[in-house]
Each structure stands twice: as structure tokens, then as C-alpha cells.
N, C-alpha and C positions, 0 to 999 in steps of 0.2 A: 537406301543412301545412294545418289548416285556417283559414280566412278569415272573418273576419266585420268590414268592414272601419267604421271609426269616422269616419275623416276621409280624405280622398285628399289628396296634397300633389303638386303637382309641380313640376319641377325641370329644371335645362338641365345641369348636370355638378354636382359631389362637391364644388363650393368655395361651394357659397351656402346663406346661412341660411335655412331655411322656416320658422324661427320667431326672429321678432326683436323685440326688448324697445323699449318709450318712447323710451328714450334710444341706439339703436343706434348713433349716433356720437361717442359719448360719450370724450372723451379724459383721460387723466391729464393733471392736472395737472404743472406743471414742477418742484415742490418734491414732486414723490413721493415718500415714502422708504420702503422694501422692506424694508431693517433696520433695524425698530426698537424700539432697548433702553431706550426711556422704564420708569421708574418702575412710571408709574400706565398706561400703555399695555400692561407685561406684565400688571398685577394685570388690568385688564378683560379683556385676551385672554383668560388661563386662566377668568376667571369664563364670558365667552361662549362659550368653546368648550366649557368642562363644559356648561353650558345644549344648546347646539346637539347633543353629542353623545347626551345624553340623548332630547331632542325625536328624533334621528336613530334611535336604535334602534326607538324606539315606530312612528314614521311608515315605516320599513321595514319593520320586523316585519309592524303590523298594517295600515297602509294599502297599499305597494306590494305586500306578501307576498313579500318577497327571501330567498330560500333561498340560501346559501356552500356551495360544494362546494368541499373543500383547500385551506380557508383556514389548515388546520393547518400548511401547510411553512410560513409567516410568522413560528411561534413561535422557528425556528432561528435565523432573523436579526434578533430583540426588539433587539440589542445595538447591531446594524448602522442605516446609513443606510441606504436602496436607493429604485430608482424603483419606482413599476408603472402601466403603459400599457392604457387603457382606451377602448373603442369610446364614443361618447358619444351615448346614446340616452334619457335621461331629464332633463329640464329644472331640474327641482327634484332629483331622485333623487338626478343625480351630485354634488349639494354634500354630502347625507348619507353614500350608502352607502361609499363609499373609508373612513370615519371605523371603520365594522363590521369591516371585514376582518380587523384588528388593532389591538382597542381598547384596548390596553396602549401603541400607538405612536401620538403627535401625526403630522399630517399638513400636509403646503403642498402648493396644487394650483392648477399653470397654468392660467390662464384668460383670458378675451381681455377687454379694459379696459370695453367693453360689460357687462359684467355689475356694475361697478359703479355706472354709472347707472341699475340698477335700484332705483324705488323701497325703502324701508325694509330689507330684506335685503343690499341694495348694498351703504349704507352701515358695515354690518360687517364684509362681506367679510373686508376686509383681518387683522381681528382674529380670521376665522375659518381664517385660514389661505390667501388669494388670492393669488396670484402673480401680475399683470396684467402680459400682454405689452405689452412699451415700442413705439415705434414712431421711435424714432429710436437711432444708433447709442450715443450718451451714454448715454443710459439703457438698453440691450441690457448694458454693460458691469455695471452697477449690479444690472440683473435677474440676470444670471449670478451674477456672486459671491455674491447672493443664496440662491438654488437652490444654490453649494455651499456655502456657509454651514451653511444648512438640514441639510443632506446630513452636514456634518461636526458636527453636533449629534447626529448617528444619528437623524435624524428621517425619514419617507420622503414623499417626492414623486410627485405624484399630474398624469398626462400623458395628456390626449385627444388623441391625433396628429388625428384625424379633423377636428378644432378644430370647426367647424359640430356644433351638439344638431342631432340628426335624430330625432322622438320616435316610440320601440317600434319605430325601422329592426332588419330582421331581417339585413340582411349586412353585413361587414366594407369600410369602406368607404378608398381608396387612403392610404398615411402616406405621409410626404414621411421622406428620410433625414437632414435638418437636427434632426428631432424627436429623432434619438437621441444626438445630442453628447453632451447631459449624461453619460450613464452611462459614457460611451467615455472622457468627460475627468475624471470623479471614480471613475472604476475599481470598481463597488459593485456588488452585486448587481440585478438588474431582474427584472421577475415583470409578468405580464398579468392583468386582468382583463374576461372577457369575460360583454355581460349580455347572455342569452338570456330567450325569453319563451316561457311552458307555459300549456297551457288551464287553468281551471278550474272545475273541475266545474258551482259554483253563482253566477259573474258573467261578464259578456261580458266584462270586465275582463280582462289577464292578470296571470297573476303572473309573478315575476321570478325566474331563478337563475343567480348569478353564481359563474365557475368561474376558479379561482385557480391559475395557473401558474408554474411557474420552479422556480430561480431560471434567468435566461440572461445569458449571458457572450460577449464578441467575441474573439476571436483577436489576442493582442498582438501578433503578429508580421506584422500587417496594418497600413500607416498609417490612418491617423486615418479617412479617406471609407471606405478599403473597411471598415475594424470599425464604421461606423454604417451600411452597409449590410447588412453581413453579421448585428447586431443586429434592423434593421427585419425581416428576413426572415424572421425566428428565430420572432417575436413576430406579425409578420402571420399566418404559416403555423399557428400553434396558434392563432389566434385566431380564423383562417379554418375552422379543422376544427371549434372549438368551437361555431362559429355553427350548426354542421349539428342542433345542439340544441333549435334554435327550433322549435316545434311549432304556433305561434299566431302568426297573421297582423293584428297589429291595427289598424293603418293600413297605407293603401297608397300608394305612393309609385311615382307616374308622368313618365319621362322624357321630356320634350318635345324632339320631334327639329328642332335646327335647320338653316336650309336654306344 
């Protein structure tokens, strides 16, 4: 793999952010609301989300250079809800590129409540589609119904198990089996996407190619833990092979052994 490294980050285990925003403790507020069927709240979504997916195809196309390999099996389930679980390696990227895959289908995509204390982008989040994980049990219930809300709209849902952005990481890094409830308890199809990074020719920069999997399915005749594990496994293992695609090494990321 060749190496030309841009930044070195380093790191003590797979659960910390090496890149964290302003506001990184940023919590929702108590009157959060996850559904909502205001009015004048759908007209602005649909307007900022047409806005945003526009701007996203342009800034993928020609700024990250994201090439889609088998984004084609997506068009079978236009109809369907489904998840698709995603390595999370681009900071800004990951809000656009999920939008590409299948741009006939609206998307909601879990994210952790930090990101809406991000300055000016933050603040739309929500009307671009955010799903901000709650942090108490009350609102876990409100976040769920949510996400199958979503789900039963045939809209699909967009899940970094990895939760930490680690930017232009070239390996798969550990899910937890709590990530895969959803699919196991709204029965839908799931699909992966995984973003590899390729030289090119004429910038140190790389570009991007994301490769589009699935659909995957649990075993109903497994209760509830083993079909979210036997899902995670499904989806780590393709995800883990697809990685073997990374050709470009753009940052590097050094683990600090602790004693």
C-alpha cells in the first residue's frame, strides 16, 4: 500500500475521537423531538435536503472524487425501508455521500448529538435527516420509534457502527452487536457500505470508492442477541474483505501502548 502520510493521529483503543468538534459535549436538549410533522418543518426539510443533496453530489463527484461500485442492487428495494452500515472515515463526506447511493431514496442517519453543536451545519442537521443518539433511557424509546418510523416510510437508514470519524482510516474498525437491533427488530433488508481510498495519479489527495453490498439477513430462528450477532458478522466480514481495496495510505494512525 503506498504511503504518503498527511497527519499522524494517535490513539489508545477504537473508542476515542481524534477529531472533535467546538461543542463536543454538546447535549440535546429535553424537548427534542425526532418526529416531526410540523407544517412548515416538512416544507424546509424537503427544500434543505434538495439543496444539500445537490451541493452532495457536486462536492463528491468533483471535490472527494467518490467512485460507487454495485450501487445498482439498491434499485431492487426503491420500495423498501432498509438499513446500510458504513465504516466512518470521512468527516464532512459521511453527511453527503450515503445521500448518492440511491438518490431516488430519502435517507435518516444516526449520529451522535455532538454533531449538532456544530457550528452553522449543526443547526440543520435535524432537517437533514440526523438521528442524534439520546442519552437517557426516555428518550432511547422516542429515538427507536423513530428510526422505525423512518423505516416504515421505506425510507433507509444510514448506521456508522464504528460511531468515532477516524479520517481516511484504512481498516475496519470493531461494531458492537447493540448496533444491529434495528434491522433484527424491523425485519428489512441491510446492505453495507464500505469507503476505500485509491491513489491518484495527479494529487497527494486520494480519492474515494465506495462499494455497495447486500442485501443481509439474520436467521429468524435465532433469538433476538444471536440474529444481531450473526448480522454484525455478516456485515463486519464483507466489510473487512472490502477494505483489502485500500491502495493509499493517507494518514496514519499510531497506537499508544498503554502500561
Amino acid at each position: 500500500m503506498k504511503k504518503t502520510y498527511k497527519k499522524i493521529y494517535y490513539y489508545k483503543n477504537y473508542n476515542e475521537d481524534v477529531v472533535e468538534s467546538a461543542n463536543q459535549n454538546y447535549e440535546l436538549p429535553k424537548d427534542y423531538i425526532w418526529i416531526n410533522n410540523g407544517i412548515t418543518y416538512k416544507i424546509k426539510s424537503k427544500i434543505i435536503y434538495f439543496i444539500a443533496k445537490i451541493f452532495g453530489y457536486f462536492y463528491c463527484k468533483f471535490g472527494l472524487k467518490v467512485k460507487f461500485v454495485n450501487n445498482k442492487i439498491l434499485r431492487k428495494y426503491k420500495n423498501n425501508g432498509y438499513f446500510v452500515y458504513g465504516n466512518h472515515t470521512q468527516v464532512l463526506g459521511d453527511v453527503f455521500i450515503p445521500s448518492q447511493i440511491s438518490r431516488n431514496k430519502r435517507i435518516y442517519t444516526v449520529v451522535s448529538p455532538a454533531n449538532l453543536g456544530v457550528k452553522v451545519i449543526g443547526k440543520i442537521l435535524p432537517e437533514l435527516g440526523a438521528l442524534p443518539i439520546p442519552s437517557t433511557i426516555t428518550e432511547m424509546k422516542k429515538f427507536t420509534d423513530a428510526i422505525k418510523y423512518r423505516i416504515k416510510e421505506n425510507k433507509a437508514v444510514i448506521i456508522y457502527p464504528e460511531a468515532h470519524v477516524w479520517p481516511y482510516y484504512t481498516k475496519i474498525r470493531e461494531f458492537e452487536n447493540t448496533s444491529f437491533k434495528f434491522p433484527v427488530e424491523c425485519n428489512v433488508p441491510t446492505f453495507c457500505m464500505t469507503t476505500t481510498y485509491y491513489r491518484r495519479k495527479f494529487s497527494k489527495k486520494p480519492g474515494i470508492k465506495v462499494y455497495i453490498d447486500g442485501p443481509f439477513f439474520s436467521d429468524e430462528q435465532l433469538n433476538k442477541k444471536q440474529r444481531q450477532e450473526e448480522l454484525k458478522n455478516k456485515i463486519y466480514n464483507c466489510m473487512l474483505e472490502r477494505s483489502k481495496n485500500n491502495n493509499y495510505e493517507y494518514v496514519k494512525y499510531e497506537k499508544i501502548e498503554q502500561d
